[in-house]
PDB file as gemmi writes it, atoms N, CA and C in Angstrom:
CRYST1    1.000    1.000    1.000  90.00  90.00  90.00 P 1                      
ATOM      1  N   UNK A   1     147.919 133.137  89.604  1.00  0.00           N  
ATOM      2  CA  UNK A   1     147.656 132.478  88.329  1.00  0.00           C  
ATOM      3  C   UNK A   1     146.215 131.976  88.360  1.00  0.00           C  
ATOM      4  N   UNK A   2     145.365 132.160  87.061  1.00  0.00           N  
ATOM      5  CA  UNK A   2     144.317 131.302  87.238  1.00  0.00           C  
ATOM      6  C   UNK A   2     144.113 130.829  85.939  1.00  0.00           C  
ATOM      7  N   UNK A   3     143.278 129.275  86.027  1.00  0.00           N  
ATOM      8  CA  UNK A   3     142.434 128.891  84.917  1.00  0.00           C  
ATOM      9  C   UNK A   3     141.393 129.190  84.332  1.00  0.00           C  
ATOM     10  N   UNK A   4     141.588 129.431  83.033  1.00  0.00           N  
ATOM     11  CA  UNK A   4     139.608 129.884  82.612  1.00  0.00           C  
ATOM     12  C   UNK A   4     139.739 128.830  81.709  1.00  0.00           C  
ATOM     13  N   UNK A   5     138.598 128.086  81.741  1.00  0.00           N  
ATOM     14  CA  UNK A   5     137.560 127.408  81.705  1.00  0.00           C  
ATOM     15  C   UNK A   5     136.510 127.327  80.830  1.00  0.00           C  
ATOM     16  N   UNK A   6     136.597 127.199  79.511  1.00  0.00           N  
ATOM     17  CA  UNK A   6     135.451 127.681  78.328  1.00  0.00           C  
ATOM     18  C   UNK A   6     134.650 126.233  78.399  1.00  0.00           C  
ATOM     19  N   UNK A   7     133.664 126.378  78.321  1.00  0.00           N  
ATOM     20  CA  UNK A   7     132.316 125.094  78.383  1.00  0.00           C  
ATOM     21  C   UNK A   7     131.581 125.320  77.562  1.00  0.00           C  
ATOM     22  N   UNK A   8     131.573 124.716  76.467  1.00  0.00           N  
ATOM     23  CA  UNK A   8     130.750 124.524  75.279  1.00  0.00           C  
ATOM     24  C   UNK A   8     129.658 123.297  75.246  1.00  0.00           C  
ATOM     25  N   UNK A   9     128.786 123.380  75.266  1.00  0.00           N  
ATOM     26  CA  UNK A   9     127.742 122.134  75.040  1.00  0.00           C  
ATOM     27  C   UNK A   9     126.501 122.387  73.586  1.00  0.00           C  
ATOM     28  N   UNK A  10     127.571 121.834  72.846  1.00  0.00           N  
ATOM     29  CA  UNK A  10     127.513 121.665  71.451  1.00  0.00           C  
ATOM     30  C   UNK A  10     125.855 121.178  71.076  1.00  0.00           C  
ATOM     31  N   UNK A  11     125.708 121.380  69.802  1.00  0.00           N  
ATOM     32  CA  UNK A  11     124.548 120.446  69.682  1.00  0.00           C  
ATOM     33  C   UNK A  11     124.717 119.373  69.241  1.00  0.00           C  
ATOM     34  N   UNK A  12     123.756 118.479  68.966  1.00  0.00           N  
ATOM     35  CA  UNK A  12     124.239 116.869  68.694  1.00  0.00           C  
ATOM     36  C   UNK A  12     125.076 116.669  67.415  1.00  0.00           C  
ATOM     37  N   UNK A  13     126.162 116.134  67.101  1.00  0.00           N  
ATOM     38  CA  UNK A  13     126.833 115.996  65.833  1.00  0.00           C  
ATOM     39  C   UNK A  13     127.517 116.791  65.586  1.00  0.00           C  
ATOM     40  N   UNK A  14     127.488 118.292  66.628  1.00  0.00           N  
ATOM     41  CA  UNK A  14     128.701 119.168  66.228  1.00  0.00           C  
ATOM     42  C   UNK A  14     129.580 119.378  66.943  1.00  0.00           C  
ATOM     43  N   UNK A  15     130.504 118.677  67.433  1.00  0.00           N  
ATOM     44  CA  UNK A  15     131.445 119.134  68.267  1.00  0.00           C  
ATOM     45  C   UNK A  15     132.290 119.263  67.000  1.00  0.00           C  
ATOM     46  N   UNK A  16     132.192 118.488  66.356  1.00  0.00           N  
ATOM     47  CA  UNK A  16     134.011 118.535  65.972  1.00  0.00           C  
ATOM     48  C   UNK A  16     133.669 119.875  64.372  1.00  0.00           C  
ATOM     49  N   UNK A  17     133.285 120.311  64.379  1.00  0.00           N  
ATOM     50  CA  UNK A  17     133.049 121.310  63.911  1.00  0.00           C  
ATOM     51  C   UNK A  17     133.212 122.822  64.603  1.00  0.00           C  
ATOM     52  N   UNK A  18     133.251 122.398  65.868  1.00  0.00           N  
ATOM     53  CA  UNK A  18     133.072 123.358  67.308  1.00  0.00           C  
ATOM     54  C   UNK A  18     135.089 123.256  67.282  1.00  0.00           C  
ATOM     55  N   UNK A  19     135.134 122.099  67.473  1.00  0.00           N  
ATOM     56  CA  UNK A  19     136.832 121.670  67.687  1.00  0.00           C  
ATOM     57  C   UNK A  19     137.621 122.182  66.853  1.00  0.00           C  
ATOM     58  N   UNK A  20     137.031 122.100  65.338  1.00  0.00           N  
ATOM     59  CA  UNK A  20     137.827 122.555  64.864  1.00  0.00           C  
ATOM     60  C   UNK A  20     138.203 124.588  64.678  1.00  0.00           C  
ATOM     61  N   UNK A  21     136.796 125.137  65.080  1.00  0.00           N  
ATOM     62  CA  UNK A  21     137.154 126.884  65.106  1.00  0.00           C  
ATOM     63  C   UNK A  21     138.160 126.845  66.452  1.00  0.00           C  
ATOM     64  N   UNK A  22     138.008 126.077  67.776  1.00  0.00           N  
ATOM     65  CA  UNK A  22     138.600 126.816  68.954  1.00  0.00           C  
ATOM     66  C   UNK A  22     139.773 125.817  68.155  1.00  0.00           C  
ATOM     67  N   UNK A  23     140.618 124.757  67.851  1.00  0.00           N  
ATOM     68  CA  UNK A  23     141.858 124.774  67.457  1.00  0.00           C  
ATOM     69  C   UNK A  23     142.364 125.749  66.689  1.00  0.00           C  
ATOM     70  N   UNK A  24     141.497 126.450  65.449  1.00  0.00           N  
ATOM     71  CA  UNK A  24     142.361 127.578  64.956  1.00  0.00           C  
ATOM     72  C   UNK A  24     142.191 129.138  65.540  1.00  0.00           C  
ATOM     73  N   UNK A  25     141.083 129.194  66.194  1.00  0.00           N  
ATOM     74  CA  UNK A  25     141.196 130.050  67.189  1.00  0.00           C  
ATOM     75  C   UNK A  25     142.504 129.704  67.920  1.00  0.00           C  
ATOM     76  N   UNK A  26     142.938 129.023  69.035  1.00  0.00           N  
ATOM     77  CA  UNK A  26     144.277 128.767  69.490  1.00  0.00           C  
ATOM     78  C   UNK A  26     145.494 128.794  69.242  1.00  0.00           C  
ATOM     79  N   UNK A  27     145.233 128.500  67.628  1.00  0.00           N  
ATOM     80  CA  UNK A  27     146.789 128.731  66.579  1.00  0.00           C  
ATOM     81  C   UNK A  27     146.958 130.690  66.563  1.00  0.00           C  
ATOM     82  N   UNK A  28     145.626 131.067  66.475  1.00  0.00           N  
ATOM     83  CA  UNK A  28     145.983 132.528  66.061  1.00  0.00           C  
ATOM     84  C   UNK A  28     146.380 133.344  67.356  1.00  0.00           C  
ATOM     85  N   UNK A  29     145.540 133.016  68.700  1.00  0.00           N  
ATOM     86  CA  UNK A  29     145.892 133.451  69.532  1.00  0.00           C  
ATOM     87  C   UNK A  29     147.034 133.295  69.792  1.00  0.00           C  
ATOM     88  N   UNK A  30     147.790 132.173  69.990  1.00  0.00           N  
ATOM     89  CA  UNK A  30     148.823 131.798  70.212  1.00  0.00           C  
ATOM     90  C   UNK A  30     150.322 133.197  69.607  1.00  0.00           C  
ATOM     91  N   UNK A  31     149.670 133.102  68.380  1.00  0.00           N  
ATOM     92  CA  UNK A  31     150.459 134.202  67.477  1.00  0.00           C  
ATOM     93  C   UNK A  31     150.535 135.665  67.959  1.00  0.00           C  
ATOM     94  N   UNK A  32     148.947 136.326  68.604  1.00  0.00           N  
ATOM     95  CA  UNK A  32     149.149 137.537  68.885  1.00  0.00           C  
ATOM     96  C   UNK A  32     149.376 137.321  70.308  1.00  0.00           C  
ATOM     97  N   UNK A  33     149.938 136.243  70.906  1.00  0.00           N  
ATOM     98  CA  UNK A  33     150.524 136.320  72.379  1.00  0.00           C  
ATOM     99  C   UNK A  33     149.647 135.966  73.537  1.00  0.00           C  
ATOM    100  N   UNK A  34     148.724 134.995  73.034  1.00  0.00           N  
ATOM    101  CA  UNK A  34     147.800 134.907  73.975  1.00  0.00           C  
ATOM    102  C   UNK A  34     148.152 133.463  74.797  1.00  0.00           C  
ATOM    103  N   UNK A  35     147.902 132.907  76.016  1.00  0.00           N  
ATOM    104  CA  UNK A  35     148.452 131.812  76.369  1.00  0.00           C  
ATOM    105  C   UNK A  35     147.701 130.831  75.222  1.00  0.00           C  
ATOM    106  N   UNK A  36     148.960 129.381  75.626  1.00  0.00           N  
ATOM    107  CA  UNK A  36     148.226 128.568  74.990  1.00  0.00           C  
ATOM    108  C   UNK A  36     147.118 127.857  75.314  1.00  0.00           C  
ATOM    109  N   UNK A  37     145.899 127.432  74.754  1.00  0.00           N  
ATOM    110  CA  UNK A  37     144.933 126.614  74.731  1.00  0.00           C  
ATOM    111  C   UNK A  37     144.948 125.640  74.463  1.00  0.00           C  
ATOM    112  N   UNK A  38     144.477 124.730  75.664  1.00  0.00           N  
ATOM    113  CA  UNK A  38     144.087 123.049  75.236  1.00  0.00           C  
ATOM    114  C   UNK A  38     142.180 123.364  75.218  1.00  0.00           C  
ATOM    115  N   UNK A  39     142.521 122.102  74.346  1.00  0.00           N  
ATOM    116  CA  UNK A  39     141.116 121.946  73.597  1.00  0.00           C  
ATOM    117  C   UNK A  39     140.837 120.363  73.961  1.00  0.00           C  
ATOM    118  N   UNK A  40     139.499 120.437  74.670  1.00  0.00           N  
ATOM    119  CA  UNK A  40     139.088 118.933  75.142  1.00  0.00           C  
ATOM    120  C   UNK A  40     138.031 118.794  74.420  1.00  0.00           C  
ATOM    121  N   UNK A  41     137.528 117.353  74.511  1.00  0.00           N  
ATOM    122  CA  UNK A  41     136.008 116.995  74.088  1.00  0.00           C  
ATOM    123  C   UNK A  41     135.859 115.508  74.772  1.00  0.00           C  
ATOM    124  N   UNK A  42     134.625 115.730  75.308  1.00  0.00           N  
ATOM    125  CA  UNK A  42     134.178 114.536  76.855  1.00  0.00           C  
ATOM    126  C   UNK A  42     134.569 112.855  76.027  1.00  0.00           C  
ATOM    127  N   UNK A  43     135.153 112.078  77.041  1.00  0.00           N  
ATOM    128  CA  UNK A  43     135.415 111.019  76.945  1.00  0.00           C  
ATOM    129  C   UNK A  43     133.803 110.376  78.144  1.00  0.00           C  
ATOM    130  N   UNK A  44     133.764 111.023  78.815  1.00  0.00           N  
ATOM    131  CA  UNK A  44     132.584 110.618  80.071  1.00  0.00           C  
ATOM    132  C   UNK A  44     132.485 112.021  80.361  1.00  0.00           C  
ATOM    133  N   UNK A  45     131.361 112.593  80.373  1.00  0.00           N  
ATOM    134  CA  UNK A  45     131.050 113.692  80.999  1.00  0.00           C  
ATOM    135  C   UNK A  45     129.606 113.748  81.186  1.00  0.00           C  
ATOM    136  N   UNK A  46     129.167 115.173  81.942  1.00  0.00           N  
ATOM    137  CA  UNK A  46     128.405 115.337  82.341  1.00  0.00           C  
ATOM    138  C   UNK A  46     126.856 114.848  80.940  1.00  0.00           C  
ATOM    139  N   UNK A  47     127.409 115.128  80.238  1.00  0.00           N  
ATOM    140  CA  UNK A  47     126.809 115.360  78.700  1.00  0.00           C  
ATOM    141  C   UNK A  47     127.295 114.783  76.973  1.00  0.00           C  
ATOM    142  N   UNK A  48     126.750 114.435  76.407  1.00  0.00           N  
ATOM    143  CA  UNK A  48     127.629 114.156  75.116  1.00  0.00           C  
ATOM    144  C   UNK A  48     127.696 115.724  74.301  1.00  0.00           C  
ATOM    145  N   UNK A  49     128.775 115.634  73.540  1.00  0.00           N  
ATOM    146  CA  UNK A  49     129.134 116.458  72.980  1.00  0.00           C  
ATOM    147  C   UNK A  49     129.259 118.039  73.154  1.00  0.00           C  
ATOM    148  N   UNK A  50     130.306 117.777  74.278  1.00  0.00           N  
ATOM    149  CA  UNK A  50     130.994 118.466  75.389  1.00  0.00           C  
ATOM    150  C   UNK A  50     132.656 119.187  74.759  1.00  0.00           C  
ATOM    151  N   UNK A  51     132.281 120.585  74.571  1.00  0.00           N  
ATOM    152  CA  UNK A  51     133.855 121.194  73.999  1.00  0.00           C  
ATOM    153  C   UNK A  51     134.504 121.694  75.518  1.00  0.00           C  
ATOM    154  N   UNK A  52     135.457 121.058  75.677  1.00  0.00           N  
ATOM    155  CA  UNK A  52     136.217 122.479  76.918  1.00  0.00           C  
ATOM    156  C   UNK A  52     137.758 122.961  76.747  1.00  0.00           C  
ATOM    157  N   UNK A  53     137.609 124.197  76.474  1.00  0.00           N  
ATOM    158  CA  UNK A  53     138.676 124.905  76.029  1.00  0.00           C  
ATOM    159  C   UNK A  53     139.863 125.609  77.632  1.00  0.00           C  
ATOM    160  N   UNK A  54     140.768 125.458  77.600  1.00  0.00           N  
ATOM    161  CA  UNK A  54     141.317 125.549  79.055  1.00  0.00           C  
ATOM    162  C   UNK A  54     142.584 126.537  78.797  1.00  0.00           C  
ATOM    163  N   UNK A  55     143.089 127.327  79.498  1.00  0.00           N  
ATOM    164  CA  UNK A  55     143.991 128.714  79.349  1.00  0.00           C  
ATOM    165  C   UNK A  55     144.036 128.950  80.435  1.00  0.00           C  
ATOM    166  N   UNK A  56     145.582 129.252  80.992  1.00  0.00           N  
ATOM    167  CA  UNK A  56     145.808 130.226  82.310  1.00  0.00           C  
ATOM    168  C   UNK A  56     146.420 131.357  81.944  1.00  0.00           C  
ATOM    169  N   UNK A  57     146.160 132.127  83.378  1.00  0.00           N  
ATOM    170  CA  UNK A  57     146.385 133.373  82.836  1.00  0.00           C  
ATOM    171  C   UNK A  57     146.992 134.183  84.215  1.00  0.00           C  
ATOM    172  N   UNK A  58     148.164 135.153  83.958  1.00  0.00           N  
ATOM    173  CA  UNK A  58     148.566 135.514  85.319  1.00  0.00           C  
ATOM    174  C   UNK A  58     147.319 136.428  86.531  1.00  0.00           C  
ATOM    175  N   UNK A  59     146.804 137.258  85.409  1.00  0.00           N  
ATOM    176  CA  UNK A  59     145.744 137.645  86.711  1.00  0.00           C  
ATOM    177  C   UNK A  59     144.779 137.947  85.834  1.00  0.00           C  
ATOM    178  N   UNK A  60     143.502 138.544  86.638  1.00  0.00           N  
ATOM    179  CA  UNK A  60     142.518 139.004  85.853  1.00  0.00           C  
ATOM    180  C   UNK A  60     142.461 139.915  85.456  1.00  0.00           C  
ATOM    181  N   UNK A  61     143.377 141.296  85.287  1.00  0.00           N  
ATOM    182  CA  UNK A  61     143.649 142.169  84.441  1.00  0.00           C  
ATOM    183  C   UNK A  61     143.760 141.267  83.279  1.00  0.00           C  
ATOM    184  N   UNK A  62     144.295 140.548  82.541  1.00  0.00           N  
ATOM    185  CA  UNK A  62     145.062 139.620  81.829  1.00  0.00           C  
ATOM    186  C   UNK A  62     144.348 139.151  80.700  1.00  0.00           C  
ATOM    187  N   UNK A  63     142.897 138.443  81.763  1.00  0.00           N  
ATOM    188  CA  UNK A  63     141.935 138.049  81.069  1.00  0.00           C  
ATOM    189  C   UNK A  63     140.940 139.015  80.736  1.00  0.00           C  
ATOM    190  N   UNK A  64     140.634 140.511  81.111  1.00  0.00           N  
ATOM    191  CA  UNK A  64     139.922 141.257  80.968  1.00  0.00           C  
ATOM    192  C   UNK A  64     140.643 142.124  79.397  1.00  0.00           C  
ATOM    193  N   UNK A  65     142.201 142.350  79.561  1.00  0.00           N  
ATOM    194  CA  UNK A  65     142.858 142.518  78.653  1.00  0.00           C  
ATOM    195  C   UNK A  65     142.611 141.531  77.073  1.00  0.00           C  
ATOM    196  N   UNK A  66     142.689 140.322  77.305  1.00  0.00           N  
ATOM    197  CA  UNK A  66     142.743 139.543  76.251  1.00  0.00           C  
ATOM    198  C   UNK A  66     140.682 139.600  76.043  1.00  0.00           C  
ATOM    199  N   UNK A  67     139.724 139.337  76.668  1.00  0.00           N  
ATOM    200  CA  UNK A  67     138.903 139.308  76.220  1.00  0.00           C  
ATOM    201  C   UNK A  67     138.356 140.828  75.740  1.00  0.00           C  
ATOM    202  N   UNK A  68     138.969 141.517  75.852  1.00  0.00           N  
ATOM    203  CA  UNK A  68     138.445 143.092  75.170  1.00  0.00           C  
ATOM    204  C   UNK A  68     139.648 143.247  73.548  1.00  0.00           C  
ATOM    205  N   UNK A  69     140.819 142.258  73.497  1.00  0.00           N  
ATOM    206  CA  UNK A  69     141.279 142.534  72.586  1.00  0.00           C  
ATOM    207  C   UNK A  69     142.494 143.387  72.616  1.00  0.00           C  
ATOM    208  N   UNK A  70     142.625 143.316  73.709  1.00  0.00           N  
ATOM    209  CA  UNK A  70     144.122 144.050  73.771  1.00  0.00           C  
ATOM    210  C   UNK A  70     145.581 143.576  73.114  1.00  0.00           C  
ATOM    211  N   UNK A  71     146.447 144.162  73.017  1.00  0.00           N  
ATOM    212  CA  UNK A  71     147.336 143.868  71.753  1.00  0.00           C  
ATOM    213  C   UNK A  71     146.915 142.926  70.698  1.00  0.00           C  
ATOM    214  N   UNK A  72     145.634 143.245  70.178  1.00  0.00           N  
ATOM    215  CA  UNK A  72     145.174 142.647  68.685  1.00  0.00           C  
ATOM    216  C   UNK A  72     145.439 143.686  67.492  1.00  0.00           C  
ATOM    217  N   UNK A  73     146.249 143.326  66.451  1.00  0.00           N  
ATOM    218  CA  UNK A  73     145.649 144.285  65.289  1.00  0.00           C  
ATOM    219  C   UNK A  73     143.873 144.032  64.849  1.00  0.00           C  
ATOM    220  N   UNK A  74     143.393 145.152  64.101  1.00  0.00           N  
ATOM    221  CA  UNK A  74     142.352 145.109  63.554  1.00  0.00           C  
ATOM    222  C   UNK A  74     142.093 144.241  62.435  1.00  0.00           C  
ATOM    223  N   UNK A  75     143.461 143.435  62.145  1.00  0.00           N  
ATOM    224  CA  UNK A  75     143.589 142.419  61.157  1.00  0.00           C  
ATOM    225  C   UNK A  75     143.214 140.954  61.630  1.00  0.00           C  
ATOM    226  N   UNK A  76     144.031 141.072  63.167  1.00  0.00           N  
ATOM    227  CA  UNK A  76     143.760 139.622  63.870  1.00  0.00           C  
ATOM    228  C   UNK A  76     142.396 139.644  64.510  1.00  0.00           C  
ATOM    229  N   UNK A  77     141.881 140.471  64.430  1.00  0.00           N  
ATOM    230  CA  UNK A  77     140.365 140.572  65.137  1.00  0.00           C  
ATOM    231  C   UNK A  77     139.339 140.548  64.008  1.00  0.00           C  
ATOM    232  N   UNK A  78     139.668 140.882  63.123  1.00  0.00           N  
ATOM    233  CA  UNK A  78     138.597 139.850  61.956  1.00  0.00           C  
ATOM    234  C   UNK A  78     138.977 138.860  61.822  1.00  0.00           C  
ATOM    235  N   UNK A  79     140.319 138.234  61.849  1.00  0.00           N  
ATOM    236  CA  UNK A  79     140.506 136.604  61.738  1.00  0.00           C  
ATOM    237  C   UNK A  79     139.739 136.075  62.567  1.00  0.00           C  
ATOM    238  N   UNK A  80     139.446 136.603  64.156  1.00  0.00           N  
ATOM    239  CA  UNK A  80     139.198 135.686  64.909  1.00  0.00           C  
ATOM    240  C   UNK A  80     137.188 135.687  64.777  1.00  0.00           C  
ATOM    241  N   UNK A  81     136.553 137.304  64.480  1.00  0.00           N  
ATOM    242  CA  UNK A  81     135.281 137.004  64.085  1.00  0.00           C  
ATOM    243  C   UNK A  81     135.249 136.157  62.966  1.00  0.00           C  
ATOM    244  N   UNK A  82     136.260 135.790  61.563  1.00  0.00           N  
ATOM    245  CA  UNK A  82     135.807 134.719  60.716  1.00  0.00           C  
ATOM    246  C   UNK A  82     136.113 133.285  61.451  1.00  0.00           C  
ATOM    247  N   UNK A  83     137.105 133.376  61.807  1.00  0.00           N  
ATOM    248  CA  UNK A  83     137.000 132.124  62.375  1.00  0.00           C  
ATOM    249  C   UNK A  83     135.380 131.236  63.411  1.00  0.00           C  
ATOM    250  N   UNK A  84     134.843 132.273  64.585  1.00  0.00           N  
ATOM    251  CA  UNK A  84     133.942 132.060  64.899  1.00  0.00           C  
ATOM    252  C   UNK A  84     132.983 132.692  64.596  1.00  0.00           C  
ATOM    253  N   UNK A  85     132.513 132.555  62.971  1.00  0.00           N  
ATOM    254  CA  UNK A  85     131.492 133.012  62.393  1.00  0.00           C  
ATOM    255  C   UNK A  85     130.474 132.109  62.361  1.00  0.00           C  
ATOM    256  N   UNK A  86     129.384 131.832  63.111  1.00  0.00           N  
ATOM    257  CA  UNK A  86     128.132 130.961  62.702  1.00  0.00           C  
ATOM    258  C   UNK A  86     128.621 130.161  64.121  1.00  0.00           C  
ATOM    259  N   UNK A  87     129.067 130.241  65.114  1.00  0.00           N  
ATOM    260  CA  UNK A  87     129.264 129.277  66.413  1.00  0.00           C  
ATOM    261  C   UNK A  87     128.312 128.993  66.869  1.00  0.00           C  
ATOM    262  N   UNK A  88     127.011 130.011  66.833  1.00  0.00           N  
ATOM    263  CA  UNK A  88     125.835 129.971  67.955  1.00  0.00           C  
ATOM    264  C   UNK A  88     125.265 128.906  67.259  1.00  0.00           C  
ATOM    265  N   UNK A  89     125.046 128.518  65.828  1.00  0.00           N  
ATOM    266  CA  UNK A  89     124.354 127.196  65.271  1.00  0.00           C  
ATOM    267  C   UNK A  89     124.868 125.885  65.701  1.00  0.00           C  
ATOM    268  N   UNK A  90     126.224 126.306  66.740  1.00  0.00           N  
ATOM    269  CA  UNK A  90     127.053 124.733  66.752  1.00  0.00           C  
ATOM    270  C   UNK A  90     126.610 124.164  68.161  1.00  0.00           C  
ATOM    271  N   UNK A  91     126.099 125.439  68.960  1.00  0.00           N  
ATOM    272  CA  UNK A  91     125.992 125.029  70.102  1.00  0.00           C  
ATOM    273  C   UNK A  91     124.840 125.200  71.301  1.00  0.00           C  
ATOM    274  N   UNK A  92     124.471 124.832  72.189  1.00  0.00           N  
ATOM    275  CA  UNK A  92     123.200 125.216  72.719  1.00  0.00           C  
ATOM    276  C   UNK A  92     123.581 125.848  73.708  1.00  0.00           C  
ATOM    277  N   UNK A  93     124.530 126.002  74.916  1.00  0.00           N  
ATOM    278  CA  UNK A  93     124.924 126.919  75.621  1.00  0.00           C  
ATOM    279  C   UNK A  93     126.274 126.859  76.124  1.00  0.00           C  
ATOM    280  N   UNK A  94     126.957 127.537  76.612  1.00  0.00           N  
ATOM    281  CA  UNK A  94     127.928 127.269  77.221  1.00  0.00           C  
ATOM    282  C   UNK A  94     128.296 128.439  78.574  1.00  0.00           C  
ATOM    283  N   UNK A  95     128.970 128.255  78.955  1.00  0.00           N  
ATOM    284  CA  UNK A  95     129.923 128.818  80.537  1.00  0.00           C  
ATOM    285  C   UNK A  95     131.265 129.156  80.601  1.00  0.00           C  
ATOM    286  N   UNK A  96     131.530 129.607  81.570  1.00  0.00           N  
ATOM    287  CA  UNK A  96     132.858 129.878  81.463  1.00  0.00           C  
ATOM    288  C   UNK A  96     133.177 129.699  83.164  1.00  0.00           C  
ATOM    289  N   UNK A  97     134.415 129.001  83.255  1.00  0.00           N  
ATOM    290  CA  UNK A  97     134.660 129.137  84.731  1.00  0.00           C  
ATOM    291  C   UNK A  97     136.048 129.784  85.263  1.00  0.00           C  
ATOM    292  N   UNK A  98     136.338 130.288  85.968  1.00  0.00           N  
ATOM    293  CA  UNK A  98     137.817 130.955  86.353  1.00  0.00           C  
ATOM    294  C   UNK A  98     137.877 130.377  87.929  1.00  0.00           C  
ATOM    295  N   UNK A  99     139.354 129.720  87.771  1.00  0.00           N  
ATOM    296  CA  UNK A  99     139.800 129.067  89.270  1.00  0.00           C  
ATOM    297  C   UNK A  99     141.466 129.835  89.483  1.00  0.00           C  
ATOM    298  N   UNK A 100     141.122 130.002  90.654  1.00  0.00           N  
ATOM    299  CA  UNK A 100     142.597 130.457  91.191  1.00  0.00           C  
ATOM    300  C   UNK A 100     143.533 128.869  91.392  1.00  0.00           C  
ATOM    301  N   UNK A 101     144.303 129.632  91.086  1.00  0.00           N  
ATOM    302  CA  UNK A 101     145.573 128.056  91.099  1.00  0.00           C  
ATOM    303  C   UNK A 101     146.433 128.309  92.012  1.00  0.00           C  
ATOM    304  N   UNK A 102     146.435 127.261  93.437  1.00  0.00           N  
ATOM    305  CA  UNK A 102     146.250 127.576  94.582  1.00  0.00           C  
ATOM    306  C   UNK A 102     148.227 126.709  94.827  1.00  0.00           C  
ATOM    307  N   UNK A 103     148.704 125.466  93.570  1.00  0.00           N  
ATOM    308  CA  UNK A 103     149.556 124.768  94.075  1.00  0.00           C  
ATOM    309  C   UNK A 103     149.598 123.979  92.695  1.00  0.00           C  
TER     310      UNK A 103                                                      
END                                                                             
């Protein structure tokens, strides 16, 4: 099993604009079978206005599967480009991390 790890570092004043595409991003995934997503934003962190989006996944076939779009219709894959249409204005960079889940 592992965690991936989405790291968003928003620009100033936009997280929750950021919060709100990855929550409905999460509702839709959810629908075409994708695990569920929690959606954070920093209480103390490294940084202000800090998105981190969190998903496990059984292996990395899994995640290579879901990030290429596998079992998506061509219907749910424009939902998800409208949904994150205009993201790069929300944010200044972000990361991604994958941890094996050891226990």
């Amino acid at each position: 099993m592992f965690l991936i790890r989405e790291i968003m570092y928003c620009k100033p004043g936009k997280v929750r604009p950021m919060v709100e595409k990855f929550l409905a991003m999460g509702k839709l995934s959810t629908k075409v079978g994708m695990p569920k997503m929690r959606v954070m934003t920093d209480f103390c962190a490294e940084r202000y206005w800090t998105l981190v989006a969190e998903m496990e996944v059984a292996s990395m076939d899994d995640l290579e599967r879901m990030m290429q779009g596998g079992g998506q219709s061509s219907e749910d894959m424009k939902e998800f480009e409208s949904i994150m249409k205009g993201y790069h204005d929300l944010v200044e960079y972000g990361r991604r991390e994958v941890y094996k889940i050891e226990a």
